[in-house]
C-alpha positions, -999 to 999 in steps of 0.1 A, spaced: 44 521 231 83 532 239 104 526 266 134 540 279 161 531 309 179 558 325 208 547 346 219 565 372 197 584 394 219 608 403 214 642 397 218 642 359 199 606 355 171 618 380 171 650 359 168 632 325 140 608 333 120 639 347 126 658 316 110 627 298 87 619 320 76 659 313 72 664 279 60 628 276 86 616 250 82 575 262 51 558 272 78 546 301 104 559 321 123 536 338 153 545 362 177 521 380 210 528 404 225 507 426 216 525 464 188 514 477 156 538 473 174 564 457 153 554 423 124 549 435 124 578 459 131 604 428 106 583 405 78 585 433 86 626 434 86 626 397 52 609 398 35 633 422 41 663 398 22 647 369 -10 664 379 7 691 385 22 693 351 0 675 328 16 641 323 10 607 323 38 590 316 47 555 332 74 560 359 89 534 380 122 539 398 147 501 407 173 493 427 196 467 406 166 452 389 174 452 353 146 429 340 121 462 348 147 476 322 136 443 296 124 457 263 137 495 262 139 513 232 168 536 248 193 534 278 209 563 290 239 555 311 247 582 333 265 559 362 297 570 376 314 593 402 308 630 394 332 651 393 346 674 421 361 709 418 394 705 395 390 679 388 397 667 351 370 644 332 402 621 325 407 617 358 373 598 360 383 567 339 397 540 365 366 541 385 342 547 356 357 525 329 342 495 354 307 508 362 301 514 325 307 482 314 286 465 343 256 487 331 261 482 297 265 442 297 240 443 321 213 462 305 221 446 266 205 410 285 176 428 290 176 450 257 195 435 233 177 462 204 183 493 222 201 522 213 229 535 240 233 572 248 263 578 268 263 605 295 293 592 318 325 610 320 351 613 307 326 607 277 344 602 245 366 575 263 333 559 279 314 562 244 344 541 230 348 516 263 307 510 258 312 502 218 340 481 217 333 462 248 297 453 241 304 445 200 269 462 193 269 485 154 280 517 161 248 531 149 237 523 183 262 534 206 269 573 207 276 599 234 259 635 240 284 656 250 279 678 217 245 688 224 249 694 263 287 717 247 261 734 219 235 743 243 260 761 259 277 778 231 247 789 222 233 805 251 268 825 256 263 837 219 226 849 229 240 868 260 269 886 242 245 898 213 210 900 234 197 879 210 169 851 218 186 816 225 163 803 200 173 824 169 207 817 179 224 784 158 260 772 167 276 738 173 302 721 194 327 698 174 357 675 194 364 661 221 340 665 256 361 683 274 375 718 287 408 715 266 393 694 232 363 713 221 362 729 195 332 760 194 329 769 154 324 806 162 329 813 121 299 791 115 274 805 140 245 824 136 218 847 142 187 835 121 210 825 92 234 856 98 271 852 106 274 862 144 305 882 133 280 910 119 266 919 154 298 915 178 335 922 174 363 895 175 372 903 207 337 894 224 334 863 204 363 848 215 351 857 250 322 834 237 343 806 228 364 805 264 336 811 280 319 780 264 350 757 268 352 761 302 314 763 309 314 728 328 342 729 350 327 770 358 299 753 371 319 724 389 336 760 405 302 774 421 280 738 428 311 716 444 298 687 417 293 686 382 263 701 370 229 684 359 201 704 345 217 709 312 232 675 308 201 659 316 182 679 294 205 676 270 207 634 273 162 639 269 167 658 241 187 628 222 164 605 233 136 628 218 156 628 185 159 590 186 124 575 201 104 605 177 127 596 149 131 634 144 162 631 117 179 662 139 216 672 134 232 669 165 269 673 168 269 637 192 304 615 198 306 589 176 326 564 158 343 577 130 358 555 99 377 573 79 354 605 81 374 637 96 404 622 88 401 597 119 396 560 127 394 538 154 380 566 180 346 583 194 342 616 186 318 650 186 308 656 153 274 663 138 253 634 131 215 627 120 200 613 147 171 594 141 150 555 152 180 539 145 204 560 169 237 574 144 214 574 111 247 596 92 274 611 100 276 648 84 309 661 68 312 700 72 341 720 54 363 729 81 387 757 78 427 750 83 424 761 117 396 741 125 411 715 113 440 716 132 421 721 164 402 687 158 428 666 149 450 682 182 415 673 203 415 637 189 454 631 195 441 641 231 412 619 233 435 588 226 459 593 249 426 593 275 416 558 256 450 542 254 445 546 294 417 519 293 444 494 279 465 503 310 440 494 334 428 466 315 390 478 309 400 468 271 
């Protein structure tokens, strides 16, 4: 039997608990926000498609109830105020820094041995706030923003070479945002072949804006931050973790020493396994990449030292 808490039923937390409950990757889905009925109204929808879909996994949508929450393998904090057209992910981190840390103390009562997915934004600075404020192993504290970055880097590759997403492979490295990730265009491929064999430079660096901005373009056309990929995205961690699937994700993490850095959350890829961060994977970077990632970590500590300012740390 596994459990997991999603929190937040907003449209990404309402969009990963249906993605589990779907491809059945808990016994239980639990999901918890703080309006009244908003839960349990989006659990009881989520429930009435399980004949329809061919599931029969344990739903049950609460309002502030966190001992429903007791015994989860996984929470999923996806709490905070979405963002609204340009607007900056920083610009999120007085009013989230607070509701992540509620969640997360409040939650850690309930499930002491979980592992914590971060969804919230800005996420690197949240992924840090969550970690150093709730004194849990790093192991078991990590963001997703790589994989939701990845998904789309990858599906901008497959356009620009009409190639199927699934044959494509490319990863997402940095910080979680539109200025601090860092695509690795030189390392992607199609089927094991460098993607610079079936484009020219021109269209691949297309690729790579294109993917960097990929967020905020959808904040542009939908008025709010997007969901169906970040909740997907969030599922498909939780997949990796509850199925103890040993994937490589490129996730935001601690680092200690490795990259260079210290003392900061981070995309970078990871194996991902029962235990949450199972190992952090070193990949040769080129002097350019490099560069890039130590510019996108100068930036993500200037959003953390902002959490000092405000007191959340």
């Amino acid at each position: 039997m596994s459990k997991v808490t999603v929190i937040g039923a907003g449209n990404v937390g309402a969009t990963c608990a249906n993605v589990l409950a779907m491809r059945k990757v808990a016994s239980e889905v639990v999901l918890i926000d703080i309006k009244e009925g908003l839960s349990e109204g989006k659990m009881l929808d989520i429930y009435q498609t399980s004949t329809l879909c061919g599931f029969d996994t344990a739903v049950k949508g609460v309002t502030n109830d966190y001992a429903a929450t007791a015994g989860s393998d996984v929470v999923v904090i996806t709490s905070g105020v979405p963002r609204k057209p340009g607007m900056t992910r920083e610009e999120l981190i007085g009013v989230n820094a607070g509701i992540v840390k509620t969640v997360m103390g409040e939650a850690m009562k309930h499930s002491p041995g979980a592992v914590f997915v971060i969804v919230s934004n800005p996420m690197d600075t949240m992924t840090y706030l969550a970690l150093k404020s709730s004194g849990l192993p790093a192991a078991r504290v990590f963001g997703m923003g790589g994989q939701l970055d990845s998904s789309r880097f990858r599906c901008y590759l497959a356009k620009a070479l009409g190639a199927s997403m699934n044959d494509i492979d490319g990863m997402v490295i940095g910080g979680h945002g539109d200025t601090t990730m860092i695509p690795l265009i030189d390392k992607a491929a199609w089927n094991g072949v460098p993607v610079a064999q079936f484009a020219p430079k021109e269209t691949l660096q297309k690729v790579v804006a294109d993917t960097m901005v990929g967020g905020a373009t959808l904040t542009g056309l939908l008025g709010t931050s997007a969901w169906y990929a970040p909740g997907a995205a969030a599922a498909s961690v939780v997949e990796a973790i509850i199925g103890d699937q040993k994937k490589l994700i490129p996730s935001c993490v601690a680092l200690n020493g490795e990259y260079g850095q210290k003392d900061i959350c981070i995309g970078v890829p990871a194996v991902i396994g029962r235990g949450g961060v199972e190992r952090i994977v070193e990949i040769e970077l080129t002097a350019d990449e490099k560069a890039k990632f130590e510019a996108s970590a100068d930036a993500v500590r200037k959003t953390n030292a902002v959490l000092k300012e405000i007191g959340a740390l």
